[in-house]
C-alpha positions in Angstrom: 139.6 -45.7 -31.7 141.5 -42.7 -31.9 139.9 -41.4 -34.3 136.2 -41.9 -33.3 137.6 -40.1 -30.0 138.5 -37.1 -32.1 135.7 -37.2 -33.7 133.5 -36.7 -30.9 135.5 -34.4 -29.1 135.7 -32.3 -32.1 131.4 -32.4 -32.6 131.1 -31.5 -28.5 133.1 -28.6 -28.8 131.3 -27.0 -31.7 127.8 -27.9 -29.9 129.6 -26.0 -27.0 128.1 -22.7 -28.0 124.9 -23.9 -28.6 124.7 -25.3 -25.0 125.5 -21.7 -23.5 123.1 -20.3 -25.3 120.5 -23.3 -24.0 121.3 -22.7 -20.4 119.9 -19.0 -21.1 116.9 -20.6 -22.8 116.2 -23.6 -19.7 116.9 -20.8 -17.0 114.3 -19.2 -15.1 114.9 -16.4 -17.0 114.3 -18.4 -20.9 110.6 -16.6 -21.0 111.9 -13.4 -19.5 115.0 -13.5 -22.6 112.4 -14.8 -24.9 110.0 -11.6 -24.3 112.8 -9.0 -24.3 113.8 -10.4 -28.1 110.2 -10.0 -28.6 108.9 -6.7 -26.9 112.1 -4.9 -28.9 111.8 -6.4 -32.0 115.2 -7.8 -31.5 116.9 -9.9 -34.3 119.0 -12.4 -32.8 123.0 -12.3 -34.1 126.1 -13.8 -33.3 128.3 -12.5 -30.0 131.1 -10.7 -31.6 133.4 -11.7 -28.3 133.6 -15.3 -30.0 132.8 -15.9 -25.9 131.6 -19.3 -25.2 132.2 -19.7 -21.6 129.2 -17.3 -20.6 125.5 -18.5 -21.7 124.9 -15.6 -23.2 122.6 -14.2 -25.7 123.6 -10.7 -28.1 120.8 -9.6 -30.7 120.7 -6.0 -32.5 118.0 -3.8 -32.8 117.6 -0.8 -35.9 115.7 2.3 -35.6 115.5 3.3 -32.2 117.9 4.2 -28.9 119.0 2.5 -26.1 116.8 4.5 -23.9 113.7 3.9 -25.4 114.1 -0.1 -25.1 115.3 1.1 -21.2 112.3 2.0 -20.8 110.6 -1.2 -22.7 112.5 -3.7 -20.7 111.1 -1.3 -17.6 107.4 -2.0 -18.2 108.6 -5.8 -19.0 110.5 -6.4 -15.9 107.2 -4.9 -14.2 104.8 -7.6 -16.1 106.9 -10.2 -14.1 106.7 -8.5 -10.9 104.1 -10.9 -10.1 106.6 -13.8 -10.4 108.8 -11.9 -8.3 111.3 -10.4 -10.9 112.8 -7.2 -10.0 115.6 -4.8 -11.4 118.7 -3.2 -10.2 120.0 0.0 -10.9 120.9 1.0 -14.7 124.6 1.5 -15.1 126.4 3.7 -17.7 129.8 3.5 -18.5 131.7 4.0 -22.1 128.2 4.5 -24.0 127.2 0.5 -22.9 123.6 0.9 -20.6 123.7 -2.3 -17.8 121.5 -3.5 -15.5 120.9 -6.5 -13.6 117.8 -8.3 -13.8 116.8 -11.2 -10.7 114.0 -13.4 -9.2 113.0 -12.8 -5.5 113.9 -16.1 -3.4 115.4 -18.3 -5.4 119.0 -18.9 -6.6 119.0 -19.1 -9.7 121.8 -16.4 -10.6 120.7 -13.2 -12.2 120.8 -12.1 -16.3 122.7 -9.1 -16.8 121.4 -6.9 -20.0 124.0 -4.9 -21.9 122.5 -2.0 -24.8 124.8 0.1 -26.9 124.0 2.5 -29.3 125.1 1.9 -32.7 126.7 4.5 -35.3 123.3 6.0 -36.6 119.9 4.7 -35.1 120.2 1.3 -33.6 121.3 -0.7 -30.9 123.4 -3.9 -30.1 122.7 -5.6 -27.4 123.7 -8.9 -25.2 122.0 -10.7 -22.1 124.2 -12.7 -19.9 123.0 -15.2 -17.4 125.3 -14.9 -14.4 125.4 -18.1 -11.9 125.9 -17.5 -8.3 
């Protein structure tokens, strides 16, 4: 008995990260996360924080700067203005671009997008689905 217990609590908490990264995916915002990867040409990697509290989503993109995929997730935030998406402010701080990204009337949290420029051309990024 006490080892099937084990067992299964060992296999839940290595599925743990998978489920974070799930509720990105279920959210409101799993199309949204889905088109960023997609508009920047985004290849999905592994958060370095080891994190797996956070649903969370980090990917790393070669050859061009954080402000030209600014400007990419700009005119993709505005393709879902009709579904009521909108965008806050962009934040600077320590070479890490932020900004908050939210749907108009309904709760479902907001997904915060972090870019960072790499040494030479490319950025790493992460998109964070924040509860309320």
């Amino acid at each position: 008995m006490r080892r099937i217990l084990t067992t299964t609590l060992l296999l839940g908490l290595l599925a743990w990260p998978a489920t974070a990264r799930d509720n990105v995916e279920a959210s409101p915002y799993g199309m949204v996360v889905s088109d960023l990867l997609l508009s920047f040409h985004a290849d999905e990697v592994p958060c370095e924080d080891g994190s797996i509290e956070a649903p969370e989503v980090c990917f790393m993109v070669t050859s061009v700067g954080a402000s030209y995929l600014a400007e990419r997730l700009t005119s993709l935030v505005e393709s879902y203005a009709p579904a009521g998406l909108s965008q806050g402010e962009w934040r600077a701080a320590n070479g890490v671009w932020a900004v908050s990204l939210a749907f108009r009337n309904e709760r479902p949290g907001r997904l915060d997008v972090y870019l960072a420029e790499t040494l030479g051309s490319g950025v790493r990024g992460m998109v964070r689905l924040v509860q309320r």
